[in-house]
VOFI-884014 format. One record per residue: y negated, z negated, x negated of N, C-alpha, C in turn; residue in one letter. Coordinates in steps of 0.1 Angstrom, whole numbers, padded with zeros to 4 digits, always signed. Each point is the difference from the previous one (the first is absolute). Example, Ala and Ser with C-alpha at 12.3 -4.5 7.8 and 13.67 -1.06 7.14 Angstrom:
residues 2
+0057-0078-0132-0012+0000+0009-0012+0000-0009a/-0011+0007+0004-0011+0000-0009-0011-0008+0008s/
end
This chain:
residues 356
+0382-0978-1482+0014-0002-0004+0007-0008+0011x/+0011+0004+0005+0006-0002+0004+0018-0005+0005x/+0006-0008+0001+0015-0001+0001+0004+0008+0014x/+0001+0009+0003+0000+0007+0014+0020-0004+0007x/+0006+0003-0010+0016-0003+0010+0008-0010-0017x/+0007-0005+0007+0011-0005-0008+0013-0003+0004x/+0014+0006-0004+0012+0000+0005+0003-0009-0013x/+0007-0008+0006+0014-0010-0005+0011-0002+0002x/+0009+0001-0010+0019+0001+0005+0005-0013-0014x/+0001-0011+0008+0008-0008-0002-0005-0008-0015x/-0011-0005+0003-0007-0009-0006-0004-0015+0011x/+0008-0005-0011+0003-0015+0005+0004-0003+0018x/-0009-0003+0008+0012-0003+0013-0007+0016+0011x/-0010+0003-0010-0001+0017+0007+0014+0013-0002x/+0003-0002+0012+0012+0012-0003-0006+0015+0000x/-0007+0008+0010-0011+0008+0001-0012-0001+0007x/-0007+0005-0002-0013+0000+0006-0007+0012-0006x/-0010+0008+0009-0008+0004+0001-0016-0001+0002x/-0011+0002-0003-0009-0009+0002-0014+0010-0002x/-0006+0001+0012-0016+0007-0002-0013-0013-0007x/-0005-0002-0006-0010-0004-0002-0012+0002+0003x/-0011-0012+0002-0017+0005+0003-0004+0001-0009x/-0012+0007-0007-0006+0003-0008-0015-0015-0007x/+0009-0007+0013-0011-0012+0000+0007-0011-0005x/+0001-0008+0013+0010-0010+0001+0012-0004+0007x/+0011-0004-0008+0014+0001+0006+0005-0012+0003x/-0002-0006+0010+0009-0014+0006+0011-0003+0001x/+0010-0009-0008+0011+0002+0000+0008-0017+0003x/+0000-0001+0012+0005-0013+0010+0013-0003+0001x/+0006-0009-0001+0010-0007+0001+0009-0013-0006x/+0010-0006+0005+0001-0013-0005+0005+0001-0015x/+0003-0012-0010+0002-0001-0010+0015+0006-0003x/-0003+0009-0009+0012+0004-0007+0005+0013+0009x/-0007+0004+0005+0004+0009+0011-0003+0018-0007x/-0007-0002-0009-0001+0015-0007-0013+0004-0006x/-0012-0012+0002-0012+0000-0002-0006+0005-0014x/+0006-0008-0007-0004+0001-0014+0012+0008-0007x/+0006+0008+0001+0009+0009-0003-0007+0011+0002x/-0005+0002+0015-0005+0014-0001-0014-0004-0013x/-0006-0007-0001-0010+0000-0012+0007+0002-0011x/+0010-0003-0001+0010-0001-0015+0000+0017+0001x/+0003+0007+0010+0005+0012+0001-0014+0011-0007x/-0012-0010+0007-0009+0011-0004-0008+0001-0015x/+0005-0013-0007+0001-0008-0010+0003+0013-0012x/+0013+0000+0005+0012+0006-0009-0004+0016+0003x/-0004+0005+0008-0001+0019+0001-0014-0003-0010x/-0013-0008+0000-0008+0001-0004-0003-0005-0016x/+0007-0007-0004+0002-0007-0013+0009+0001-0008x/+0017+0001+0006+0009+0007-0006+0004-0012+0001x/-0002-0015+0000+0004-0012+0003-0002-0011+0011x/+0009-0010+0003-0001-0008+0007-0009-0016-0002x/-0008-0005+0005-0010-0009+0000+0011-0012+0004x/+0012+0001+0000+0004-0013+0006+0016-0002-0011x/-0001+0012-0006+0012-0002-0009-0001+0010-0012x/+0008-0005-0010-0003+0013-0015+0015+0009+0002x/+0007-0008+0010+0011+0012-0001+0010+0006+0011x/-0009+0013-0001+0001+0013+0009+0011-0003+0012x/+0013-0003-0006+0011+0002+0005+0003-0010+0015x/-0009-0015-0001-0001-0010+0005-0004+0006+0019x/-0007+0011-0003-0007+0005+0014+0007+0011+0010x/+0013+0002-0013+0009+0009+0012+0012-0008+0009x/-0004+0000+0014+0007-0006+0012+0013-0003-0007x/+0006-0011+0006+0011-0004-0006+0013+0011+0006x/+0010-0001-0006+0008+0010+0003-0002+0017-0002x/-0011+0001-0005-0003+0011-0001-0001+0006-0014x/+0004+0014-0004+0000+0006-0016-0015+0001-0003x/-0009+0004+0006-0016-0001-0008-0011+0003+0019x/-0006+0003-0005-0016+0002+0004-0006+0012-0002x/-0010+0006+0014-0009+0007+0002-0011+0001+0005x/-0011+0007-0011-0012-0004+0011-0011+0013-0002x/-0005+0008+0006-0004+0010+0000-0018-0001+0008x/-0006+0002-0007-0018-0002+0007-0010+0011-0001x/-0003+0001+0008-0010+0014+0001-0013-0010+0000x/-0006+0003-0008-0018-0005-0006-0012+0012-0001x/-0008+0002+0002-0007+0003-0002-0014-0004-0006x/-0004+0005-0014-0013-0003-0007-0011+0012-0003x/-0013+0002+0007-0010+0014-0008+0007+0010+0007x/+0006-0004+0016+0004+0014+0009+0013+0003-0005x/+0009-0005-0013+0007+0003-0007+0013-0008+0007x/+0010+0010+0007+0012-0008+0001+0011-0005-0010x/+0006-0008+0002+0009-0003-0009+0017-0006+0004x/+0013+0006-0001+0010-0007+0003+0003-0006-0006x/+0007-0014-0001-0003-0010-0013+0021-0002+0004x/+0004+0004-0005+0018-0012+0003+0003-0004-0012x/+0007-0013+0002+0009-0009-0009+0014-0005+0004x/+0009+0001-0010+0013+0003+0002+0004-0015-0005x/+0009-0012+0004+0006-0003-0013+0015-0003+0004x/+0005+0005-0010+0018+0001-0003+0007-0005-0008x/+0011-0005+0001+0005-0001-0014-0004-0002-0008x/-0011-0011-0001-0012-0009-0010-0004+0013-0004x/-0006+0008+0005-0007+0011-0005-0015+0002+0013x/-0006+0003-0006-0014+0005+0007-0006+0015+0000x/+0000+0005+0014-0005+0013-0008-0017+0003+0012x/-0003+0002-0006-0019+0005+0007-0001+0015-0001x/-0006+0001+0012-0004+0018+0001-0016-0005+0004x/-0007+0011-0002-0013+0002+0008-0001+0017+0001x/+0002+0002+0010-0005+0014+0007+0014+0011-0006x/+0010-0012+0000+0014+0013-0005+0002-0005-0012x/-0014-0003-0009+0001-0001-0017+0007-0016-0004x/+0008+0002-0009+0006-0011-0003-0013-0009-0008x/+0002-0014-0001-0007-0003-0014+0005-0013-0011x/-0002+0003-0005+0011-0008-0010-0001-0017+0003x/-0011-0003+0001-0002-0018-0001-0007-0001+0013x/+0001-0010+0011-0003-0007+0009-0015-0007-0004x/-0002-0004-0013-0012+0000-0003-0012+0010+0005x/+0006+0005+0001-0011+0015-0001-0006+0001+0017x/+0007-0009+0009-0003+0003+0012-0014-0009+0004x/+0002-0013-0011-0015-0007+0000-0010+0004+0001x/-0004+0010-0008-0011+0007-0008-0005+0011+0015x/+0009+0004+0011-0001+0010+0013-0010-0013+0009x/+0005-0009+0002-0001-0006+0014-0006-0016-0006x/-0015-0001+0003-0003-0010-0006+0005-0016+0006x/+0009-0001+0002+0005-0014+0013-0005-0013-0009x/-0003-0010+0014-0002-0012-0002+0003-0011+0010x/+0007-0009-0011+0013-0011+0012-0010-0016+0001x/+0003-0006+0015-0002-0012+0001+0012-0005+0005x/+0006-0011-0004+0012-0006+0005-0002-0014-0001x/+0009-0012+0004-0002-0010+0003+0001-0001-0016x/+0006+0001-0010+0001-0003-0012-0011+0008-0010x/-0009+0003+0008-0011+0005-0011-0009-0014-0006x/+0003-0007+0012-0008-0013-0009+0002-0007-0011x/+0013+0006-0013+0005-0002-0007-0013+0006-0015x/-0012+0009+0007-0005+0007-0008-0009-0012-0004x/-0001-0010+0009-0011-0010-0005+0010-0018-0003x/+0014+0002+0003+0003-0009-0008+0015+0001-0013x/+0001+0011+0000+0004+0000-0009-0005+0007-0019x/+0012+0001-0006-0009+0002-0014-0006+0013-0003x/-0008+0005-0009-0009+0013-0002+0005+0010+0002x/+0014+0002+0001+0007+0012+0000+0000+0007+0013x/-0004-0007+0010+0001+0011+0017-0016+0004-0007x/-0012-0013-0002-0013+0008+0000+0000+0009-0009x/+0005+0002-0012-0002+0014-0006+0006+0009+0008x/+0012+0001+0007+0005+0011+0007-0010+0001+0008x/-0009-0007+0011-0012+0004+0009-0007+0005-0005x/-0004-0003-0014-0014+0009-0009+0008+0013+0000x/+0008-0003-0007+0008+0017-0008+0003+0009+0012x/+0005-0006+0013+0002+0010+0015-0014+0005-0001x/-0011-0005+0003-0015+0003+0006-0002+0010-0011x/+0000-0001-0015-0003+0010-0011+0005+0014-0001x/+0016-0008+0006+0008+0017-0003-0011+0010+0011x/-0002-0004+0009+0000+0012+0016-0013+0003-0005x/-0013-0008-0006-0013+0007-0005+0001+0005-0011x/+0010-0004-0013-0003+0008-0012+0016+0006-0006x/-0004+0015+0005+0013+0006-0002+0008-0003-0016x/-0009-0003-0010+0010+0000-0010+0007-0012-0008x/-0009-0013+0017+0003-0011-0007+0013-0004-0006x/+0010+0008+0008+0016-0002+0000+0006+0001-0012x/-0003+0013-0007+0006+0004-0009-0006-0009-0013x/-0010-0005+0003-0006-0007-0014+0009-0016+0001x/+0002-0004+0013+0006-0014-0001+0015+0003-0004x/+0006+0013+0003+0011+0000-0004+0002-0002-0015x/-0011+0012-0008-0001-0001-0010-0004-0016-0008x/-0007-0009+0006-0002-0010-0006+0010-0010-0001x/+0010+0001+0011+0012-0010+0005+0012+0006-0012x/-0004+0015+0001+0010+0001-0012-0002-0001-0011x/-0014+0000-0010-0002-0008-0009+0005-0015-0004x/-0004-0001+0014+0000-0019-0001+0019+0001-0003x/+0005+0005+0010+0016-0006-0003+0004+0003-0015x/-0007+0011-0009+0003+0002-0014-0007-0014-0008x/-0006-0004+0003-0008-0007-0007+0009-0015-0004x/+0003-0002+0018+0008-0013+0003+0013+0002-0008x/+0004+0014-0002+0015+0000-0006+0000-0004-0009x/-0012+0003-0006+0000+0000-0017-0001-0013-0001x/-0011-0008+0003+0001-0016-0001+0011-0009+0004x/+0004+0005+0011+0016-0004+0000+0012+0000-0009x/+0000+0013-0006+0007+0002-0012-0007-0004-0014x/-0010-0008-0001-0007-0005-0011+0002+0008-0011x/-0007+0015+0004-0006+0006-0009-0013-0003-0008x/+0006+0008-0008-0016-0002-0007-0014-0004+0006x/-0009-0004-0007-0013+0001+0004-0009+0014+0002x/+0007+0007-0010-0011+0015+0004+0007+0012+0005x/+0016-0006+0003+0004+0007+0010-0002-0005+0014x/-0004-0015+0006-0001-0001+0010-0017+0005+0003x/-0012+0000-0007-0014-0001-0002+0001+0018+0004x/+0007+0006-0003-0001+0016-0002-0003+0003+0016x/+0008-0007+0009-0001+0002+0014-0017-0003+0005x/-0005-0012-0004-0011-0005+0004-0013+0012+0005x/-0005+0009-0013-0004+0007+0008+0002+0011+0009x/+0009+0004+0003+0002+0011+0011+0000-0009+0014x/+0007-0013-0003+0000-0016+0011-0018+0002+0000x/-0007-0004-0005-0013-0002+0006-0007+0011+0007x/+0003+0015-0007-0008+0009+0008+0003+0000+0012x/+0015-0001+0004+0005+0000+0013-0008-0011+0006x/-0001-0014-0005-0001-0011+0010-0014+0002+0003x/-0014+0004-0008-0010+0000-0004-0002+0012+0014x/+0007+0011+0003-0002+0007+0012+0003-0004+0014x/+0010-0011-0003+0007-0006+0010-0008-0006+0007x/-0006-0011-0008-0012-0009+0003-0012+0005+0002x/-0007+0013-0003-0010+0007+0007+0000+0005+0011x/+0017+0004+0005+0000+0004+0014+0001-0009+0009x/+0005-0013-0008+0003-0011+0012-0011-0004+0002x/-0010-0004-0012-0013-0009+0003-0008+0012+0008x/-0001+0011-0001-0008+0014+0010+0005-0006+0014x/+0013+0000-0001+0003+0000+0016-0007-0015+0009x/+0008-0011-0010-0006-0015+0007-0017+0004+0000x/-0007+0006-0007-0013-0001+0004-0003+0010+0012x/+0009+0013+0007-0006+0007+0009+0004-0012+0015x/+0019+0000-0006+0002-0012+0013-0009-0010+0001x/-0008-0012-0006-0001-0010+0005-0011+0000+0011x/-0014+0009+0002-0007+0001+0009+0006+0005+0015x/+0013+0007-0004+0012+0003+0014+0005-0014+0004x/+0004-0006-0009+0008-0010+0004-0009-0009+0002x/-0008-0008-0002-0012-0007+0006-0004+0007+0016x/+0000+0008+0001-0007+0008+0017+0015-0003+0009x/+0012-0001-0006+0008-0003+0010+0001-0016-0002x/-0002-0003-0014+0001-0018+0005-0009-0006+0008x/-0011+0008+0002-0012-0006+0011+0004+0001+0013x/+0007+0012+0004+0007+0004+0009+0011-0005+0005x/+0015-0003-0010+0007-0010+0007+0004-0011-0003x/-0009-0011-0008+0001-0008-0003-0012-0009+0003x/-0016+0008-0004-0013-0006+0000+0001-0007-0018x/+0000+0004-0005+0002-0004-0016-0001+0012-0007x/-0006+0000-0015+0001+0008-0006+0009+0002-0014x/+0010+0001+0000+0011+0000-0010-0005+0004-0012x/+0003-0004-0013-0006+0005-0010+0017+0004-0008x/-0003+0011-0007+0016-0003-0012-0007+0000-0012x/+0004-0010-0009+0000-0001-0011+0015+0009-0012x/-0009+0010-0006+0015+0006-0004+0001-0004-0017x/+0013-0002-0001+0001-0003-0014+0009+0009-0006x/-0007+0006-0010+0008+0013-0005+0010-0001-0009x/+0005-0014-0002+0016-0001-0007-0004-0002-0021x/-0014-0001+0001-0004-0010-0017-0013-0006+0005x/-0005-0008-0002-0009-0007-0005-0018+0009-0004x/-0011-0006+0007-0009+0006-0004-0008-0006-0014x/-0003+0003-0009+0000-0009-0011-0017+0006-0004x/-0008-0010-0004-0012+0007-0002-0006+0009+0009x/-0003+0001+0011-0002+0013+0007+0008+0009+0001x/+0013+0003-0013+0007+0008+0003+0015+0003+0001x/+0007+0009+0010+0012+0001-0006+0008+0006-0009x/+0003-0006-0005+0005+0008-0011+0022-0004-0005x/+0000+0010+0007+0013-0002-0004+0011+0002-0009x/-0006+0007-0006+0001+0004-0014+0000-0015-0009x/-0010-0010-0002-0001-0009-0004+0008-0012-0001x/+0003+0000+0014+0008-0012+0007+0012+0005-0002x/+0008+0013+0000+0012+0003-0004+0003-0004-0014x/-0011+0001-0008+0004+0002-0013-0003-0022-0006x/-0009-0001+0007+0001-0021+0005+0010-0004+0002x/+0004+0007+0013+0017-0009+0000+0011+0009-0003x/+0004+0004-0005+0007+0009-0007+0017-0009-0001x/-0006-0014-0013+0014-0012-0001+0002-0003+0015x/-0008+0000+0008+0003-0008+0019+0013+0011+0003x/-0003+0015+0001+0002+0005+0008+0018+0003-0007x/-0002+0000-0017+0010-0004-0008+0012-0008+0003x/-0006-0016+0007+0006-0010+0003+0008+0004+0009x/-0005+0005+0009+0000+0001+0015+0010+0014+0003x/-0001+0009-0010+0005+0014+0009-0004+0009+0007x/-0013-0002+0000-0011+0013+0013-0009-0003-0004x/-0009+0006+0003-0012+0005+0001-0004-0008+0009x/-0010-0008+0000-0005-0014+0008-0018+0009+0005x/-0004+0008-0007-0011+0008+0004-0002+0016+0004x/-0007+0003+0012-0003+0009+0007+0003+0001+0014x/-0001+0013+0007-0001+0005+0013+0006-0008+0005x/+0013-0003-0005+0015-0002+0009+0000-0011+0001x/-0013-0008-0003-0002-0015-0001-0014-0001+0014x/-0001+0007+0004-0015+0003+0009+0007-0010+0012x/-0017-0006+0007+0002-0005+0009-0013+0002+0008x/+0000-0007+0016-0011-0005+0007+0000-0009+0006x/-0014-0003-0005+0005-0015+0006-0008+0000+0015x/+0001-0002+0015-0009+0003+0010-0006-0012+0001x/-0013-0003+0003-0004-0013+0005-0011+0000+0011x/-0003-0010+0007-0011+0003+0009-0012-0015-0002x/-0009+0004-0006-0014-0012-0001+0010-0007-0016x/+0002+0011-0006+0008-0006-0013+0013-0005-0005x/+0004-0004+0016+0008-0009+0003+0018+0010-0003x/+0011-0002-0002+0011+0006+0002+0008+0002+0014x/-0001+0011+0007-0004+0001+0018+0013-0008+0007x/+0012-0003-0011+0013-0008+0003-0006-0015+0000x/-0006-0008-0007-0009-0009+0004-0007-0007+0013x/-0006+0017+0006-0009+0001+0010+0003+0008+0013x/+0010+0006+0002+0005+0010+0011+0014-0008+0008x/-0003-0003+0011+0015+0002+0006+0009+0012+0001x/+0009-0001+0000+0011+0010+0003-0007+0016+0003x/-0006-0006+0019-0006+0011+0007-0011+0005-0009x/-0008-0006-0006-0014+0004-0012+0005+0010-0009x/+0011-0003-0007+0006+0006-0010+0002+0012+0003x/+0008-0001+0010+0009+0015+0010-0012+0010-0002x/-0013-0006+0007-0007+0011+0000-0011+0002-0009x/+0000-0007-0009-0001+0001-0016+0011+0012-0004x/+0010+0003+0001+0005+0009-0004+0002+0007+0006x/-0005+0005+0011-0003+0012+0009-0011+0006-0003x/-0014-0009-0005-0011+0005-0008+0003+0007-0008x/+0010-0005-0007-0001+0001-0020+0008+0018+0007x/+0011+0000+0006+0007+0013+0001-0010+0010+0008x/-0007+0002+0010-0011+0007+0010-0011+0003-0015x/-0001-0007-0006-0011+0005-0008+0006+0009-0011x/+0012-0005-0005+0008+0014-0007+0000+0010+0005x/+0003-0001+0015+0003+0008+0006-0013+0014+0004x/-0011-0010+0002-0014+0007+0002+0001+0010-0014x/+0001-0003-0009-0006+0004-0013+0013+0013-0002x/+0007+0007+0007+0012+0009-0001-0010+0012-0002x/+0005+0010-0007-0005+0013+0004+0003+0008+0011x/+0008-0007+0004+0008+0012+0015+0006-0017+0011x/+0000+0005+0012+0007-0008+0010+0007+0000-0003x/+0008-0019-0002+0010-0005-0002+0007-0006+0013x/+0017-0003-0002+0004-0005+0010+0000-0015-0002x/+0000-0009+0009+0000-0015+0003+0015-0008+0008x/+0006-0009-0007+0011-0003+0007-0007-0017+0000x/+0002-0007+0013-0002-0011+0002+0011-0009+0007x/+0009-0008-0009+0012-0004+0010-0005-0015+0003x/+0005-0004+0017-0004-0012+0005-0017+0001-0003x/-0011+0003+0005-0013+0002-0005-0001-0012+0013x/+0003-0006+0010-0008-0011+0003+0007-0014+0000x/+0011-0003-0013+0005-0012-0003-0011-0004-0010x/-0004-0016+0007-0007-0011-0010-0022+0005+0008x/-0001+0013+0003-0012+0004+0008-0001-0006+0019x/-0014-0005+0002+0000-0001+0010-0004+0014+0006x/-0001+0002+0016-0009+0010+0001-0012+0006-0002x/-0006-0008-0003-0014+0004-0005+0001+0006-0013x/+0006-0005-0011+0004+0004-0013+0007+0014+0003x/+0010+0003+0009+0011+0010+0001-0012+0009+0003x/-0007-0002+0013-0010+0014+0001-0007+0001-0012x/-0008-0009-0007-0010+0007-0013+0010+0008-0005x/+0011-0004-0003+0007+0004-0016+0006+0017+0011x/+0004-0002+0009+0003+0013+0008-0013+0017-0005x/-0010-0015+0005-0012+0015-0001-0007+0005-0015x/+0008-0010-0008-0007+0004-0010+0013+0010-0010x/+0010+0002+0007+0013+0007-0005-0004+0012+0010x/-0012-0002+0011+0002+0014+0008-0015+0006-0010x/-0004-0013-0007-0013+0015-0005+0003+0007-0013x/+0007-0005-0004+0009+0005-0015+0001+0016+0000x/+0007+0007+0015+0006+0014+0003+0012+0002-0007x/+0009-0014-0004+0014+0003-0005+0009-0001+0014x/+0008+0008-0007+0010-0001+0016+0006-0012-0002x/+0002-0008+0007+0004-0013+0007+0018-0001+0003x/+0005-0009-0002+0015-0007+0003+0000-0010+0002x/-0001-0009+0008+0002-0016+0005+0010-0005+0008x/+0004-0007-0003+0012-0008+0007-0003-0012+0006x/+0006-0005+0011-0002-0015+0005+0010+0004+0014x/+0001-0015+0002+0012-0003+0012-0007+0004+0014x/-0009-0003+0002-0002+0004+0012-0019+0010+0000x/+0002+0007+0011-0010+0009+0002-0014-0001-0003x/-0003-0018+0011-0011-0005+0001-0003-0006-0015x/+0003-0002-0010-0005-0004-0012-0007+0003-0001x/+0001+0018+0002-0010+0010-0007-0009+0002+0003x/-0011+0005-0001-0014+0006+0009+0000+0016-0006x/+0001+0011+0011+0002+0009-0006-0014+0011+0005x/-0008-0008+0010-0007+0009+0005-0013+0000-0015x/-0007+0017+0005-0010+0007-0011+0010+0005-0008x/+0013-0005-0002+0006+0016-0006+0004+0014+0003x/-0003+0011-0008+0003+0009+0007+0015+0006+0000x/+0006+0003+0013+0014+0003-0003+0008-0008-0005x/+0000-0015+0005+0011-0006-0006+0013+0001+0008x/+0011-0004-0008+0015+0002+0005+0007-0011-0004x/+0008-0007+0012+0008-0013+0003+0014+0007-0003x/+0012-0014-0007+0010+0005+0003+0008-0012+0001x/+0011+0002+0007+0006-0015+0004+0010+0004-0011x/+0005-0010-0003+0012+0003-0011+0013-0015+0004x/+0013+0004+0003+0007-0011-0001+0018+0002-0001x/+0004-0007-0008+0011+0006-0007+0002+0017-0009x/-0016-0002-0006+0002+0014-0007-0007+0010+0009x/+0001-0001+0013-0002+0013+0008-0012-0001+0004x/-0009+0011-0002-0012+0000+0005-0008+0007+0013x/-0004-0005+0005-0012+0010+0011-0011-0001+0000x/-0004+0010+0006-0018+0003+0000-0002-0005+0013x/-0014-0010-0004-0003-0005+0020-0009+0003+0000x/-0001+0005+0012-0016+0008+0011-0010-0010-0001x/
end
């Protein structure tokens, strides 16, 4: 799988560009604010249908300008693919191969991508809500139908909330409860499947760039009670709580992980630089566990790393076989040799070249 060309017209301080890609790894050099992390935004948005640095669309088209275009030829299984995205007149429109398709959603599910940014370190200090998004990303791409079940359970859950909100009855809010557990009761089989294939992945990379072996502790959003979970129980236990309160205080939507290393909670025990590549583990081993080559965007990959650190973590993104995107100010950061076919590009004021 591959990102082989990508054209851009007038996203953010890119006016146009053209652009061949390696099948490997793509170096993308220059000083701050100069267009670095835009073109990631760019490959972001053809491959996700959204932006990693903003929820709204509009924000990315160059100033002075009516909308945005971006047009990518990929290739997955020998299979080509034209991918464009239009946006106008607060309107978005996606083609693949001529065919329209209705939701930008849908471009997820094609192109398995996975982002490092200076703000990914947010996944280990902020609250449960980015780690379930890390579980639920790694789930969707191995289990095709996990999607539509979480949809289905989120929209349980908002019926459920209404109803307690509107202090309905008791056995009109209770009516929801079971169809709420089947969903969550699947939810939590695929999450806890997954945390048990990841954690022997993600241990082999914490040895690798850290020298520590990360553990996650996952908490599936109730309580283990007796050996067992039972949610069913606990719903119908706190029932006046959730009364008081207005929601549903138990299930999926409540899940966490907790990471630790020798027990310990790794914010505790990691500097900055520790962390960083604590979360370059945790993503490389999602990443391992894909059914198909994924692509990898890494912006600033050697802020807060010395060199030593920058080559491990280099070689161990070259044993993956995801195509590669990295950004940093100057050339020497990088260590690029044992890859095959990599490609440099200077970028500054938007405008890019390819150097020899």
């Amino acid at each position: 799988m591959a990102l082989q060309h990508l054209e851009i017209q007038h996203l953010r301080n890119i006016e146009q560009t053209k652009l061949e890609f390696s099948p490997s790894v793509n170096l993308i050099i220059g000083p701050n604010a100069s267009g670095k992390t835009s073109l990631l935004e760019a490959i972001s948005l053809i491959c996700q249908g959204r932006s990693f640095r903003t929820t709204r669309i509009d924000q990315l088209i160059q100033h002075q300008q009516n909308g945005m275009l971006l047009v990518a030829h990929h290739e997955q299984d020998n299979e080509k693919q034209i991918i464009g995205l239009a946006r106008e007149n607060r309107k978005t429109r996606v083609k693949i191969n001529g065919q329209a398709i209705s939701k930008t959603t849908e471009l997820a599910g094609r192109i398995p991508l996975f982002i490092l940014i200076p703000e990914s370190h947010e996944l280990l200090d902020s609250g449960p809500k980015m780690r379930r998004q890390y579980l639920d990303w790694g789930v969707f791409h191995v289990e095709h139908q996990y999607l539509d079940i979480w949809k289905q359970y989120h929209r349980i859950l908002r019926q459920r909330n209404n109803a307690l909100r509107r202090n309905r009855t008791k056995q009109e809010i209770q009516a929801w409860d079971l169809p709420l557990i089947e969903k969550a009761e699947l939810l939590h089989r695929f999450r806890q499947d997954y945390i048990d294939e990841l954690s022997p992945v993600l241990a082999k990379y914490g040895e690798q760039l850290i020298d520590e072996n990360p553990q996650f502790a996952y908490q599936p959003g109730w309580e283990k009670k007796d050996g067992s979970l039972d949610l069913a129980g606990q719903l119908s236990e706190g029932f006046s709580q959730d009364q008081e309160r207005g929601f549903t205080r138990l299930g999926p939507h409540r899940a966490d992980i907790k990471i630790k290393i020798s027990g310990k909670a790794v914010q505790t025990v990691f500097s900055r630089g520790q962390q960083k590549l604590l979360i370059c583990a945790m993503t490389l081993a999602q990443l391992k566990l894909q059914p198909v080559d994924s692509i990898l965007l890494v912006d600033d990959l050697p802020a807060e790393l010395d060199p030593q650190r920058r080559a491990i973590l280099m070689n161990a993104l070259k044993e993956t076989g995801a195509q590669v995107f990295v950004t940093a100010t100057e050339p020497d950061l990088i260590e690029l040799s044992g890859w095959s076919e990599p490609k440099m590009f200077h970028v500054k004021h938007g405008s890019f070249q390819d150097v020899v």
